[in-house]
N, C-alpha and C positions, 0 to 999 in steps of 0.2 A: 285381192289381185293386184298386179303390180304391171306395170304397162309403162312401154316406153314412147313417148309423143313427144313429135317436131323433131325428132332425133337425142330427146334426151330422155337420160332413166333416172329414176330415185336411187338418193344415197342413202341406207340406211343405217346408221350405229349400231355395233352390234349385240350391244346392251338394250336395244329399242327394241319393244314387242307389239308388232300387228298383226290386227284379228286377220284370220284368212276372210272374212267376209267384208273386209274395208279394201279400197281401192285408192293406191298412190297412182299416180300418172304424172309424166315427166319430168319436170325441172326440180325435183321437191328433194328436199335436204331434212332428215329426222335426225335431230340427235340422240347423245347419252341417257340411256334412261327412259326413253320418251314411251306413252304408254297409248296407241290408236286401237280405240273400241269398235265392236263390232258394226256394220254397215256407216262407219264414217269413211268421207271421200277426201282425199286430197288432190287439186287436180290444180297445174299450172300451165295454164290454157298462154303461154307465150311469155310468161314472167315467171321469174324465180319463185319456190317456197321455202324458208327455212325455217324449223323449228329447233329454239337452244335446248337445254340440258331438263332435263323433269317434265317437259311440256306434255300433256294430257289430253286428246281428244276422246268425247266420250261419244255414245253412240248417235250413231244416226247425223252428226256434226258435219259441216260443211267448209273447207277452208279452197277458197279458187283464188288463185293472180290470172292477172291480166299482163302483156305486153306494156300497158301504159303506168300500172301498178302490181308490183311484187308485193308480195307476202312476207312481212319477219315478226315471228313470234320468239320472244324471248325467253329467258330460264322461269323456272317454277312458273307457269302459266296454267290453268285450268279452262281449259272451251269444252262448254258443259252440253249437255244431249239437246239436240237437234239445233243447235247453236249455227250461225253462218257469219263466217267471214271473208269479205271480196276485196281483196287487192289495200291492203290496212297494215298498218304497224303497231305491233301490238308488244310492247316494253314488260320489262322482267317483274314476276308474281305479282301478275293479273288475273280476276278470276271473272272470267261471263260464264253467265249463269244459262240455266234452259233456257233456248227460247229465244238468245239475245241475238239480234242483228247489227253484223259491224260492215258499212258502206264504203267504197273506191277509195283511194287518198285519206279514211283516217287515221287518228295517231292517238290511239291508248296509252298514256303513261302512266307510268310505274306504280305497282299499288293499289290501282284503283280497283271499282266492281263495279263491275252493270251487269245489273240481275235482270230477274226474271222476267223473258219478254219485253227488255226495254231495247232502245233502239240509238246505234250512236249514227247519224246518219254521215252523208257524201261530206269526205274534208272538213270534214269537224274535228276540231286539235281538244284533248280530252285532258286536262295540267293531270298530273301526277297525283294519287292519293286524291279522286274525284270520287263520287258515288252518282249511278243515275238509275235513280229507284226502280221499282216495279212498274213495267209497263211504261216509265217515263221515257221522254226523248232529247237526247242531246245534238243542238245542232249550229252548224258555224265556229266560226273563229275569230274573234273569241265565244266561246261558247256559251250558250243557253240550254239548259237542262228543263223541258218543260212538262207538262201532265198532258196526256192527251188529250183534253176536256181542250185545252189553247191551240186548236186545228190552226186557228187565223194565224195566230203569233210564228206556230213551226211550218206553215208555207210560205209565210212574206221571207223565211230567213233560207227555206227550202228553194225556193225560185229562184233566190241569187245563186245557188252553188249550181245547177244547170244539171238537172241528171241525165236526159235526155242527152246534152251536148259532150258532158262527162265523161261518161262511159262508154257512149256509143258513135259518137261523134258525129249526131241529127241532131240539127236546128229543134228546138220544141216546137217553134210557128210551123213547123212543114205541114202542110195540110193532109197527109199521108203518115201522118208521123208514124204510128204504128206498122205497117207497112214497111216503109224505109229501116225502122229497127228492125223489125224481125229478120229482114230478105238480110242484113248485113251482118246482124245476127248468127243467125242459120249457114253462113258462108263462112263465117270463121270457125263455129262446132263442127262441121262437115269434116275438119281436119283430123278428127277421131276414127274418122275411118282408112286411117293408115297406121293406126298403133297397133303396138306389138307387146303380147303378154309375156313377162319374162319369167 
């Protein structure tokens, strides 16, 4: 399905082939080539998406901008099934693997891989021709690639990027925190209920 939100629609190439079961919504740009599998989403929730030339989303895949971060995926890219990426920049023949999570503000470069179920998290700058194993987590800038067994190690470096403030822009001290995100949350997706399927 194909939907047009906050008054903008997907451009698609017309060499680009998407499943009827995937869903583009607004801002989103597919290029040449580009190949979006079945029940993958692309959705530009207030910021731009664009995908270069051969970009690949496979099923069930996840790609969202934000207003405060766009989405640019570059040529030969592979985002592999049920993969998620929010509001990141993601540089030419990159492959994430299943599974993999890419967070607000980061910056995949060129070359690299993060496999299976690993995680690049919030603003974490990724050099070029990086690897972040199985399940491993890459986080900060300059980055640390760590095993999840080093909880302590990727929250002392997790707490300085602010996800809570980040993303959503609540204080983490708020005593309501949850609360506060979700109501503000829930106020900005409400806007889907003025799209329009094209």
């Amino acid at each position: 399905m194909i939907y047009e939100h906050l008054g903008s629609r997907p451009r698609i190439h017309a060499t680009a082939v998407v499943a009827p079961s995937a869903v583009i919504s607004g801002d989103v740009t597919i290029g040449p080539n580009c190949q979006v599998l079945h029940g993958a989403v692309i959705t530009a929730e207030g910021g731009p998406i664009t995908l270069g030339d051969h970009v690949i989303v496979m099923e069930n895949a996840l790609i969202r901008a934000t207003a405060a971060n766009p989405v640019h995926i570059g040529d030969h890219v592979l985002v592999g099934p049920m993969a998620s990426i929010s509001g990141a920049t993601i540089d030419d023949e990159v492959f994430l693997a299943t599974g993999t999570r890419i967070f607000n503000g980061a910056h995949i470069g060129e070359r690299s891989e993060v496999r299976i179920n690993a995680v690049v998290h919030l603003r974490t700058t990724l050099p070029a021709d990086s690897v972040v194993p199985i399940g491993w987590v890459a986080v900060g800038d300059p980055v640390l690639i760590l095993s999840p067994e080093r909880h302590e190690e990727i929250w002392a470096a997790q707490h300085e990027l602010d996800f809570p403030g980040y993303v959503f822009g609540v204080d983490r001290s708020t005593p309501d925190l949850m609360v506060q995100l979700t109501e503000r949350y829930a106020r900005s997706l409400a806007r889907h209920s003025e799209d329009h399927a094209l």
